[in-house]
C-alpha positions in Angstrom: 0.0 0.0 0.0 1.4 3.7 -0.7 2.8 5.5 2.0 1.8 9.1 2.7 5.4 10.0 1.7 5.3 8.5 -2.0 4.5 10.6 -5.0 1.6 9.1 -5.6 -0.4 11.4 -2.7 -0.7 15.3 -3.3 -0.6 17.4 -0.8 -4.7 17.8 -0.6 -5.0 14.5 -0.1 -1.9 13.9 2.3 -3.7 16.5 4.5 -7.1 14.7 3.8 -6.5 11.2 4.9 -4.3 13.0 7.8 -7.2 14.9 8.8 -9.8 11.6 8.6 -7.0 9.9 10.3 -7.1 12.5 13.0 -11.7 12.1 13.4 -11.4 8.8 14.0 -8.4 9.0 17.0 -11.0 12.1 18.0 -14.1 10.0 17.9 -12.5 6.7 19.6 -11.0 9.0 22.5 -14.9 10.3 23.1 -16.2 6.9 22.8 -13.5 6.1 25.7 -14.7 9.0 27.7 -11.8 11.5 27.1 -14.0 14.7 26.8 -13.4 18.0 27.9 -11.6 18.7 31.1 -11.3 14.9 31.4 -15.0 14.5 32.2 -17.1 11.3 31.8 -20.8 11.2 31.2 -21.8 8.6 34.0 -24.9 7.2 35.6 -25.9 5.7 38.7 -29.0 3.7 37.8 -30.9 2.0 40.1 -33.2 -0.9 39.9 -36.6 -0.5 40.7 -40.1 -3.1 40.0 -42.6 -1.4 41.6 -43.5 1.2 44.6 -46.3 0.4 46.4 -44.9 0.5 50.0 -44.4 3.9 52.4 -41.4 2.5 53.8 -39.9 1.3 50.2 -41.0 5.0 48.5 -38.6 6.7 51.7 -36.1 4.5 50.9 -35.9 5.7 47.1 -36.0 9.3 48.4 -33.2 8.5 50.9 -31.6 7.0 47.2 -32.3 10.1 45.4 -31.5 12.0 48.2 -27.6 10.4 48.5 -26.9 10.2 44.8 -27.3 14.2 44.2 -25.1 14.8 47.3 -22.7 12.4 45.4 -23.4 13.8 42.1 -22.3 17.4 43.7 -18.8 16.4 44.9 -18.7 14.1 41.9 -15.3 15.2 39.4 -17.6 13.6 36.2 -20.4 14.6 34.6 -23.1 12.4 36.9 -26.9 11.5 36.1 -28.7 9.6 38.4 -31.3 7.4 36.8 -34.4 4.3 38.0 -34.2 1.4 35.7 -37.5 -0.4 35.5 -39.7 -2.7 34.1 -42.3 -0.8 31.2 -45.0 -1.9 33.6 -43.7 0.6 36.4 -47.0 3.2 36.6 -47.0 6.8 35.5 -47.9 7.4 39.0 -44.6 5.6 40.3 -42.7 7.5 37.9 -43.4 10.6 38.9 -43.0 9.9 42.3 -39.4 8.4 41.7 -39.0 12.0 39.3 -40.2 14.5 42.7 -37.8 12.7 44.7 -34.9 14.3 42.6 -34.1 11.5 40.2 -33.0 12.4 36.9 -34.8 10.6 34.4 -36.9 6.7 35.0 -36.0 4.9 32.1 -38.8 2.0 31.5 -37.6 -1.0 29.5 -39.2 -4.8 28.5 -37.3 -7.9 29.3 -34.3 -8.1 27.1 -35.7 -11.3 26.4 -38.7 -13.1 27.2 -39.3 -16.4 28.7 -40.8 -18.0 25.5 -37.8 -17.2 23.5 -35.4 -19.1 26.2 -34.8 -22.4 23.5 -33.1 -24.5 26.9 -36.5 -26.1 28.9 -34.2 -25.8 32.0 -33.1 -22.4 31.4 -36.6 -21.1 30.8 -38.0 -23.0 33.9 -35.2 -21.4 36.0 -35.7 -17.2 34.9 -39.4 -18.2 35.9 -38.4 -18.3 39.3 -39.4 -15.3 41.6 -36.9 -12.8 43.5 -37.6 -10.2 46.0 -39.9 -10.0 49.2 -42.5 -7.5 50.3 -45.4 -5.5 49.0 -45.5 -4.6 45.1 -41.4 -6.2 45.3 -41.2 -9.7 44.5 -40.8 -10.0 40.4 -40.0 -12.9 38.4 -35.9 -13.5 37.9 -36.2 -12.6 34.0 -37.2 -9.2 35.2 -33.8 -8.9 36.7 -32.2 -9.3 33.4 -33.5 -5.4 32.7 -30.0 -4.4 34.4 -28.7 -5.6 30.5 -30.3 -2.5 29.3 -27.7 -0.4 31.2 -25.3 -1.7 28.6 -27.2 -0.4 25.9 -27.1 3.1 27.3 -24.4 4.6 25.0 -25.3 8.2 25.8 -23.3 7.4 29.1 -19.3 6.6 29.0 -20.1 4.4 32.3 -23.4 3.2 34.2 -23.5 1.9 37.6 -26.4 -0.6 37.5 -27.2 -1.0 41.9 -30.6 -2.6 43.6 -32.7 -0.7 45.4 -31.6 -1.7 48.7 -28.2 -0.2 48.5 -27.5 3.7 49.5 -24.3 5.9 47.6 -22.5 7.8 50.1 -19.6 8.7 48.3 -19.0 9.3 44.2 -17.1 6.6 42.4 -15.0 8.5 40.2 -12.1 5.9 40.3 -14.3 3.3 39.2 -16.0 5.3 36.6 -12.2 6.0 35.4 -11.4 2.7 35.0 -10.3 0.6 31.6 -12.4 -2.3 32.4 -15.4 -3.2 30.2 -17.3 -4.5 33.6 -16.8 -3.8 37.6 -17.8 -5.5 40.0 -17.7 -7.5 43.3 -17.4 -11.0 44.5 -20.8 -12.5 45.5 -19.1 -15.2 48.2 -22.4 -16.4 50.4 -23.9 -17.4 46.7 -20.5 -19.0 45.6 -21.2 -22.7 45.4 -20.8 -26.2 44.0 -17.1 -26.0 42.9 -17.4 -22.8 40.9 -14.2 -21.6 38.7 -14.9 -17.9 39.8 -17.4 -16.9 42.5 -20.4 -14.9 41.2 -20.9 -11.3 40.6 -22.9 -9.4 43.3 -26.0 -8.6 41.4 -26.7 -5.6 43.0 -23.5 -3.5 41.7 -22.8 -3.5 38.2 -20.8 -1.0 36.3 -20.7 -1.1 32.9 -18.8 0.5 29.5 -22.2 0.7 27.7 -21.6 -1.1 24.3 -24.2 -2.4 22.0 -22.5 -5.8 21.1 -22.0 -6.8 24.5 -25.9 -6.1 25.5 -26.6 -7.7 22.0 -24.4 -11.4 22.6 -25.7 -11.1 26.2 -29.0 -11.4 24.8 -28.3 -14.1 22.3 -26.6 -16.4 25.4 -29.7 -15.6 27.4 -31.9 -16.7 24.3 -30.0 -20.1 23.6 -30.2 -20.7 27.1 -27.0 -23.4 27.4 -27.2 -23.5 31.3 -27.5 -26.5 33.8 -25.4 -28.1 36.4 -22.3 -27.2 35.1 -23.2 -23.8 34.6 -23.2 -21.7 31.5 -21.7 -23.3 28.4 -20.3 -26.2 31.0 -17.5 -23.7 32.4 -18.6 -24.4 35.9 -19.6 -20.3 35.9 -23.2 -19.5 37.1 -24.1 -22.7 38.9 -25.5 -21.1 42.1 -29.0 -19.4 43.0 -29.8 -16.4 40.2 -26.7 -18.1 38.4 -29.4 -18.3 34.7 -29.7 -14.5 35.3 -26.7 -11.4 36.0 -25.2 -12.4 38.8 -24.0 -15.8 36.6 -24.0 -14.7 33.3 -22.4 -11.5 33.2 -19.8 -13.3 35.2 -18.9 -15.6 32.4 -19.5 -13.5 29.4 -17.2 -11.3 30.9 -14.1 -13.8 32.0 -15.0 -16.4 29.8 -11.5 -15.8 28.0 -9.6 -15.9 31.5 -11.1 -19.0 32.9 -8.3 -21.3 31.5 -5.6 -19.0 33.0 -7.3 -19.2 36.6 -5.2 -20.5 39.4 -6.1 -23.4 41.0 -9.2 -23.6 43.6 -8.4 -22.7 47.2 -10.8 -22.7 49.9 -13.1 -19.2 49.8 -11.6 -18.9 46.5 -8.6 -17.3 48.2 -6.5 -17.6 44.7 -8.1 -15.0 42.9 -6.9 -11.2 44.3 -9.8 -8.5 45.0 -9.4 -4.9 44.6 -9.1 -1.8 42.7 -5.2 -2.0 43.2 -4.9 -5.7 42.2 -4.3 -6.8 38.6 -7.5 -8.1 37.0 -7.1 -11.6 35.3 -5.5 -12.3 32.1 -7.7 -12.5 29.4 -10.4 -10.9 32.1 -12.6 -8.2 30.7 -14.1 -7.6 34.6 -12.4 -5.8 37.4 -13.2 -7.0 40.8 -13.0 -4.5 43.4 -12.8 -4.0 47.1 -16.0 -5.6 48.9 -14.9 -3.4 52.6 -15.9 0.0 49.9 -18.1 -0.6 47.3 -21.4 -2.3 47.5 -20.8 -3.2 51.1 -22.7 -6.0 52.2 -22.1 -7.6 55.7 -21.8 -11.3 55.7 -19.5 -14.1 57.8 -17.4 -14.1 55.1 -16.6 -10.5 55.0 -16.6 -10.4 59.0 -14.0 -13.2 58.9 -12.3 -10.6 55.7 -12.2 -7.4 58.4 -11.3 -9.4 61.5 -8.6 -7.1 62.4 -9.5 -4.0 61.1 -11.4 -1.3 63.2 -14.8 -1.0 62.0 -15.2 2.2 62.2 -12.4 3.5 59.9 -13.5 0.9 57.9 -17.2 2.3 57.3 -15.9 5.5 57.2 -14.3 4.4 53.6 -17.3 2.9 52.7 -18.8 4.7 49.3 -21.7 2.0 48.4 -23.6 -0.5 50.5 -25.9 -3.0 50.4 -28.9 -3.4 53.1 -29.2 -7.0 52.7 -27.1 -10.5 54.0 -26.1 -10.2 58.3 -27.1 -6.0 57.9 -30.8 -5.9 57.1 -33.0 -2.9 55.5 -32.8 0.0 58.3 -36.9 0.5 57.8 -37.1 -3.3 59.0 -36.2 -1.6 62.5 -34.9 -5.0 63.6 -32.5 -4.6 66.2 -28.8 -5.1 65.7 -27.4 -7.6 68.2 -23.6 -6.0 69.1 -22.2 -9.3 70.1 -22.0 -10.6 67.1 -19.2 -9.8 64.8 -19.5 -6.9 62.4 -22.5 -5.8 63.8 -20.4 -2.4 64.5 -20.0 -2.4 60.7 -23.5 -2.4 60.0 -25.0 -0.3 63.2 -22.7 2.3 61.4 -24.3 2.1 57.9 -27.6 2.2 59.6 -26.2 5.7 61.0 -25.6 7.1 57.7 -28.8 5.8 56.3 -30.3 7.9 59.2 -29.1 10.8 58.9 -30.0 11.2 55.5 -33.6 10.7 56.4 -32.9 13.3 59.1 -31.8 15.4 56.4 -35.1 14.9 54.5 -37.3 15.0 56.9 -36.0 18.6 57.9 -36.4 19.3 54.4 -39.6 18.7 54.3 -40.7 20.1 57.7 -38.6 23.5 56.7 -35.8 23.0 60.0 -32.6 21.2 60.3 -31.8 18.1 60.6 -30.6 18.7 64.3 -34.2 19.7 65.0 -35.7 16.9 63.6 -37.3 14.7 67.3 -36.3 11.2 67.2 -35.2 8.7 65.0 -36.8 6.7 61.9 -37.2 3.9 64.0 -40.2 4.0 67.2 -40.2 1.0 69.4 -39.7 -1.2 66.5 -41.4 0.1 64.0 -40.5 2.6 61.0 -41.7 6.0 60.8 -42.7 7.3 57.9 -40.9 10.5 56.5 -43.3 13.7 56.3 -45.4 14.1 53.7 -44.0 16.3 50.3 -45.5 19.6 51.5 -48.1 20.8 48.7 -46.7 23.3 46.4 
């Protein structure tokens, strides 16, 4: 092929294919989130089937409430979004919208349960998830969390469950090269798994149409079953058929013959934003005592010698569910037991974020506010939105 240097190119058309050459560096750097000043254009979307409970409908205000405060120390250009079902109401919507999220994007099942072509498979995503008034939904529902791959608007989208609060922004994750990010699932792990799964309830994803679109055709050929997807002994464990399963193998199916072998709590493979991710690994595993926090024996065995309160001062995501349950279940927190510090001090933060609402909404400050969200055992509602 001529060179630019040869006689054969003019000087027009040197500067021509230079200048083409030039675009497509331009538009490859924006697709990779170099924009001005460094910014990304990130979202935090959050997971949502339905709102029919007081206590649930404080709990996405608390959400909203956290994820601006974050947005407003955030270094990136940060849009906090509800993912959802297209069978969420209007009324919901606009509810989630006067709370102070950004936008509720409504989406269908990526793919339905009739097109499933694997019997087991499609008897599996029937299964239903969640607990709780207008909150239990079949598992293919789940499998809306695909869409945030689609969203190419966004350099980066932090798929989360509803039960988890932001306390902190995540630039450094949004910043990272990794095509998915997430953390280790250990109390699902199971049944001599080659990598344990992905907590469902924190995913962060480099939108990009062909992963959502080979997702979608795994999903739809449905080659699942005891030995998990595509037999790689990945996504054998309970809501293995859905994300927490397969976005772990799509995403390291390429590293899986380079793993290490199988130690006990799967102590081989290294966690954390510092670590190396795993050759041929398109996922970057990140620190479970930060991000998506969620208390159980393993992770109390994990912090053993660390003092929980520095420690929950780091944290910047966590996750209400596990040994540290939903702080509007008002179920006391026994302080014998290990971690419980961990979580009593999550449950702190979570309160004073509905103390900041509350005075909000009753025109004070949060100092002024009487009592806590919790009454002898039971939750107390946050005031009512006053009437404009």
């Amino acid at each position: 092929m001529p060179r630019f240097g040869t006689s054969r190119y003019s000087m027009a058309t040197r500067w021509l294919l230079g200048a083409g050459l030039l675009a497509q560096l331009c538009a490859s750097e924006l697709l990779r989130g170099t924009r001005s000043g460094g910014r990304l254009k990130v979202a935090y979307a959050i997971f949502v089937t339905d709102l029919q409970s007081q206590d649930w409908q404080d709990a996405m205000a608390i959400m909203a409430h956290g994820l601006q405060k974050a947005k407003a120390r955030s270094r990136h250009d940060a849009t906090a979004l509800v993912l959802a079902p297209t069978r969420l109401p209007d009324e919901a919507r606009d509810m989630l919208l006067s709370f102070g999220f950004d936008d509720v994007v409504r989406r269908p099942v990526p793919v339905p349960l009739a097109e499933i072509q694997s019997e087991v498979a499609r008897s599996e995503m029937g299964h239903t998830q969640g607990t709780g008034k207008g909150l239990t939904f079949a598992l293919e529902e789940e499998t809306i969390k695909y869409w945030g791959m689609s969203l190419t608007q966004f350099d980066r989208v932090a798929v989360l469950d509803a039960d988890t609060i932001v306390l902190d922004p995540m630039d450094e994750l949004m910043e990272l090269p990794d095509d998915f990010v997430g953390t280790y699932d250990h109390g699902l792990d199971c049944c001599g798994s080659r990598i344990p799964p992905v907590q469902g309830g924190f995913l962060l994803f480099r939108p990009n149409a062909t992963d959502f679109e080979n997702v979608k055709a795994l999903t739809r050929e449905g080659d699942w079953s005891g030995a998990g997807w595509k037999n790689s002994h990945v996504g054998y464990w309970y809501g293995g058929i859905g994300p927490d399963g397969l976005l772990q193998y799509y995403f390291n199916k390429d590293a899986l013959e380079k793993l290490p072998p199988i130690q006990i709590e799967h102590r081989e493979l290294e966690e954390g934003i510092a670590k190396p991710s795993q050759p041929g690994s398109r996922m970057k595993v990140v620190d479970r005592d930060v991000y998506d926090v969620l208390l159980t024996d393993r992770l109390t065995r994990d912090l053993k010698d660390r003092d929980l309160a520095t420690v929950a001062r780091g944290v910047k995501a966590a996750h209400f569910t596990g040994n540290c349950m939903k702080p509007w279940s008002c179920v006391d927190v026994d302080p014998s037991r290990p971690g419980m510090g961990l979580c009593d001090a999550l449950h702190a933060r979570w309160g004073e974020m509905w103390a900041e609402i509350a005075a909000k909404r009753l025109g004070g400050s949060p100092a002024a506010v009487s009592g806590s969200y919790c009454k002898d055992g039971r939750y107390v509602d946050l005031p009512a939105v006053p009437k404009p």
